[in-house]
N, C-alpha and C positions, 0 to 999 in steps of 0.2 A: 504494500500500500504506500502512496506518496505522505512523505515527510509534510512537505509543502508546496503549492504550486499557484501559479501565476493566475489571477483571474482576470485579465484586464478586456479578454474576450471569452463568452462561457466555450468550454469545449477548444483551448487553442492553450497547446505547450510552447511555452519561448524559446525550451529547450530540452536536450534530451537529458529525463531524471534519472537514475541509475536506480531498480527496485521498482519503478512503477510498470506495473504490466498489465496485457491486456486480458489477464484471467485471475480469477478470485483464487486460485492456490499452485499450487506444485505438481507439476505430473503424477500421478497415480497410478501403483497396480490394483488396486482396489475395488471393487464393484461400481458401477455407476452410480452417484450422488444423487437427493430429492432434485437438488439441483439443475443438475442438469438431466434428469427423467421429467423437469417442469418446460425448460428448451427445447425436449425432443417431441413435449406435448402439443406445443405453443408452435414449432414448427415442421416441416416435415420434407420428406423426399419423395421422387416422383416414380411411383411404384414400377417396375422394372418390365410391367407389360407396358409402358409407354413408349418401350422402345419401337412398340409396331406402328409406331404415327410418324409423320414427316414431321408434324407442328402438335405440341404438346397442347392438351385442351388448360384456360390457367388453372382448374384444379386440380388437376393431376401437375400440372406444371414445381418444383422445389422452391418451397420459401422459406426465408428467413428475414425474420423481422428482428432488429436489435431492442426496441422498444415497443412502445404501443403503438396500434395503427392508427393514427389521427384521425378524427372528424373534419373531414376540409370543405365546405361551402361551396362550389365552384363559381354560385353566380356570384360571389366577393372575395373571390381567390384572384391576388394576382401574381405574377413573375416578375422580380425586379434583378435586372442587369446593370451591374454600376463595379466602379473601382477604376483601372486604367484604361479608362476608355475613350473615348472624345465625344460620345452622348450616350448618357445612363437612360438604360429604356423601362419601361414599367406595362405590361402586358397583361389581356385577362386572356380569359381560356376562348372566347371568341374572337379572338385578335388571332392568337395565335392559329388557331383554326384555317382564319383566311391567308394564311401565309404559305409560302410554298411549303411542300410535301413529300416524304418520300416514306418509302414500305420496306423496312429491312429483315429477312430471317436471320434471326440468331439464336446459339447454340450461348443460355449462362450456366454457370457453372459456379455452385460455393466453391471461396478458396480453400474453405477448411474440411472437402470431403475425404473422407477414407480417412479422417484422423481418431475416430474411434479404433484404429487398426493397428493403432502405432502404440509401442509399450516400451514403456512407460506411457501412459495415456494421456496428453494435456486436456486438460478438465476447463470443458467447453460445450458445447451443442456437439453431441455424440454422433456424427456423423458414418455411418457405413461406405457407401459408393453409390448413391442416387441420387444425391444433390445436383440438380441437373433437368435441362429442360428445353425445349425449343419452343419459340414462338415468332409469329413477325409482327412486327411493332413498326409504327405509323404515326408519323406526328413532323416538329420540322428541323430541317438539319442544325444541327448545335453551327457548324460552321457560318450561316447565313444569319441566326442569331448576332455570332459575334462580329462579323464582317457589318451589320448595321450599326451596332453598337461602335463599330472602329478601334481593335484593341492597339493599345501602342505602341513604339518600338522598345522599352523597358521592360515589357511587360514576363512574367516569367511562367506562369502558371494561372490556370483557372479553378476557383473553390465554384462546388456545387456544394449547395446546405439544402437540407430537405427539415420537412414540419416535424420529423419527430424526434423527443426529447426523453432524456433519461439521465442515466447513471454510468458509467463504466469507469471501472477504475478508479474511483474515489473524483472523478471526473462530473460533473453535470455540463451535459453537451446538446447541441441538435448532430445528428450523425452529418459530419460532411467529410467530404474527399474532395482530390483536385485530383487535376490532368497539368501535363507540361502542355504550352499554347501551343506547339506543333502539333503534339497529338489532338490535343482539342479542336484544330481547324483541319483536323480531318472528314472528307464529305459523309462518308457514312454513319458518323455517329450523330443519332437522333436524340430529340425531347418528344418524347413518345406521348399521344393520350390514347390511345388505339392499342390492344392486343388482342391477335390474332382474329381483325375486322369488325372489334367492342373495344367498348370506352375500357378502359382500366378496371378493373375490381381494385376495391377498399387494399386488399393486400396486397395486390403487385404496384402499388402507388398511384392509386388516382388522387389528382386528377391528372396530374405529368410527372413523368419520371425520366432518368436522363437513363439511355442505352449506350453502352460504351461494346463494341463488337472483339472480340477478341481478347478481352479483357476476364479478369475472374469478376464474380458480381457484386462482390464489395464496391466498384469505381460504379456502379447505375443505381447512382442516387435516385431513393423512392421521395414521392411527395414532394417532388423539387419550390423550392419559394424563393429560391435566390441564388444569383450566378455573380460573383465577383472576380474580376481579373486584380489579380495579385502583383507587385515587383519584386517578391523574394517568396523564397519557397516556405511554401505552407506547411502548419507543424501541428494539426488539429489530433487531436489522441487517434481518430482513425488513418490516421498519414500518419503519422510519427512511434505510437505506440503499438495497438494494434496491426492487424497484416504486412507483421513483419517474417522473415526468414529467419528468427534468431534459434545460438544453442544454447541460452542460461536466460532469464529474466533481465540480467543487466547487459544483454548482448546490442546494442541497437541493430544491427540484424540490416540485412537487406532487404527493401519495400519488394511486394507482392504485385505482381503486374498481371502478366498475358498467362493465358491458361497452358497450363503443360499436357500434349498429348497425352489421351485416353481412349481407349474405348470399351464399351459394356454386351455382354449376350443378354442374350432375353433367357433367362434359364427356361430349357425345354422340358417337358410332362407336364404333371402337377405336385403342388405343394405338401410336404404334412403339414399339418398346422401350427404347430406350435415352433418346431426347427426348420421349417420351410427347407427342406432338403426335399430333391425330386426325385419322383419315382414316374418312370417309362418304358412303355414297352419294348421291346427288342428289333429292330427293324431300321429300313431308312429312315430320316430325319433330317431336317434343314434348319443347322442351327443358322441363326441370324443374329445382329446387334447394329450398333450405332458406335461411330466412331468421331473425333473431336481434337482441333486444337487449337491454340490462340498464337500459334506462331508461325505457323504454316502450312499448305493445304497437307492431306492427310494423304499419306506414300502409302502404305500398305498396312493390313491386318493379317498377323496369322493365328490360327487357331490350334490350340494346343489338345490333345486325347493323350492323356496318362504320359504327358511329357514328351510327346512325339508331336511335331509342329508341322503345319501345310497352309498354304495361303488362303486366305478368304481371297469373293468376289467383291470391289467393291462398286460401289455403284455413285452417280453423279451428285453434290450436296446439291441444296436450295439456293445457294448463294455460299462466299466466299469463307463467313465464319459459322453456317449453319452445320449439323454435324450429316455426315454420309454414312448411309448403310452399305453394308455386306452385308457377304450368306456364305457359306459352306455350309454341301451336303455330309454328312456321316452315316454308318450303317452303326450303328448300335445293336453291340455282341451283350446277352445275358453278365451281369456281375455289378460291381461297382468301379464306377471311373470318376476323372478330374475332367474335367471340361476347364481352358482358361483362352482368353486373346489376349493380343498382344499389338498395340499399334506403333508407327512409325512416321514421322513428319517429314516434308522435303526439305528441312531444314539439316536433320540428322537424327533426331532429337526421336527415342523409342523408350516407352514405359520399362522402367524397372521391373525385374521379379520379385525382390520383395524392396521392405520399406526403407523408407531415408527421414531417419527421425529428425524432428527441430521442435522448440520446443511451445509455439503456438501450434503444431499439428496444421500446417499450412501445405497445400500443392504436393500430398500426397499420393499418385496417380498411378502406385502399383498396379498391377496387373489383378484383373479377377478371380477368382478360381470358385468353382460351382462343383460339389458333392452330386453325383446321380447315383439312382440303383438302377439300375434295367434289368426289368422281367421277361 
């Protein structure tokens, strides 16, 4: 917990405090806390038949909410754009509306998935491997925002603040992040009020939320109410504290960016109930899944049977940060097998076999591995 800390804005470090972190204790081998069984109440992942949809519906879609979901008014909602700019703009939800347009699919993804997996546990939102979700989002380019606005030549970064407020870390904050101006005057990245061809739900942040493509979903500030361009970089506890890549609590760690290649199978048969392990007949089979990343398009999948690897098919995305299916066929022999994939980015960049611990449980994107019996 912090000693002491600067309030001269709520939710903004002046600097970095050695001890203050973005989780209420110390990794743990322990069972899962009330805690964090009230996080995994409160939020959820996107059950792993959704793998057979191009666009996730938003309630099957992964959320995670750091606070409460605000009550936002829309017809006295506005957006205000100010700080380094040469005209500060103030926007309602029908302003913004008539402004130009664009429809992006994208693939978001928690940073902190698969970090129940890691052990020592960092003690958080207990995540498995399903945080995660496609939708396309609609609303108007952040770049054309800021190109009216006029950011300046100073300028260094953009803060997004969204409406909702809480607690973290001995912290009282509005959740905000920033972007570096380059990447903020990128065209693809929207100020969404549309998902998947409807206004926003209450959870995914109506009335505008910012979509950041390629990115983990920490950067697509929900409930957006405010856009400031910055001249030095932003040090708000979710930039500075939180998603960070550290190995100790007083590590400052390297900031959490672009999503690291993954991909997921739809596990094949059916479930038991309680250990959701599957049981399947014996015969052909077409495993499938979804595959993902935020640094480059997606090179190859392979699939792995009891440790023996052969390439999936894969097939075309929606657009550039949306994620792409595969398939491989299998004939499924009587007994018990491991089913896992495995992907690779044109970058180079190919999931891990197993984990790479740090100590927020951040960008953990091992490999899957799914328990079958076949009858």
């Amino acid at each position: 917990m912090p000693k002491q800390m600067s309030r001269h804005t709520p939710g903004v470090l002046h600097r970095r405090l050695p001890g203050v972190s973005a989780h209420p204790g110390e990794p743990s081998d322990g069972p899962l806390t009330v805690e964090e069984l009230q996080l995994a109440a409160r939020n959820h992942s996107m059950p792993l038949e959704g793998l057979r949809q191009d666009t996730t519906p938003p309630g099957l879609h992964y959320l995670l909410n750091h606070f409460d979901i605000p009550f936002i008014d829309a017809d006295h909602w506005h957006l205000r754009v100010s700080g380094a700019v040469q005209r500060s703009l103030e926007l309602n939800l029908r302003a913004l509306r008539r402004a130009p347009s664009i429809s992006v699919p994208v693939t978001l993804e928690c940073a902190g998935n698969g970090r129940s997996l890691l052990r020592p546990r960092p003690v958080s939102q207990p995540w498995v491997l399903e945080a995660v979700g496609t939708a396309t989002w609609a609303g108007v380019p952040l770049a054309y925002l800021l190109e009216q606005a006029g950011v300046n030549e100073n300028a260094v970064e953009v803060v997004f603040t969204g409406a909702d407020e809480g607690l973290q870390g001995g912290v009282r904050q509005q959740y905000a992040r920033s972007l570096p101006v380059a990447e903020a005057l990128r065209r693809d990245i929207v100020l969404a009020y549309r998902m998947n061809g409807a206004d926003l739900p209450p959870q995914h942040g109506y009335p505008l939320r910012l979509v950041v493509p390629g990115w983990y979903g920490m950067a697509s500030v929900k409930w957006l109410s405010a856009i400031k361009v910055v001249t030095k970089p932003f040090e708000g506890y979710q930039q500075a504290v939180a998603y960070r890549y550290q190995q100790n609590a007083d590590d400052a760690g390297a900031p959490v960016t672009r999503i690291r290649v993954r991909s997921l199978m739809l596990p094949p048969g059916v479930p038991d109930f309680f250990t959701r392990r599957r049981v399947l007949a014996a015969g052909p089979v077409m495993l499938t899944g979804r595959a993902w990343s935020g640094r480059a398009a997606v090179a190859r999948v392979d699939v792995g049977i009891d440790g023996k690897w052969a390439p999936a098919h894969l097939e075309h995305p929606a657009g550039p940060f949306a994620w792409c299916a595969w398939s491989m066929p299998w004939v499924a022999d009587p007994g018990e097998h491991e089913l896992t994939c495995r992907a690779a980015d044109a970058s180079g960049a190919v999931q891990p076999l197993a984990t790479v611990w740090n100590y927020q449980g951040m960008g953990n994107n091992v490999v899957q591995r799914i328990r079958v019996t076949v009858e």
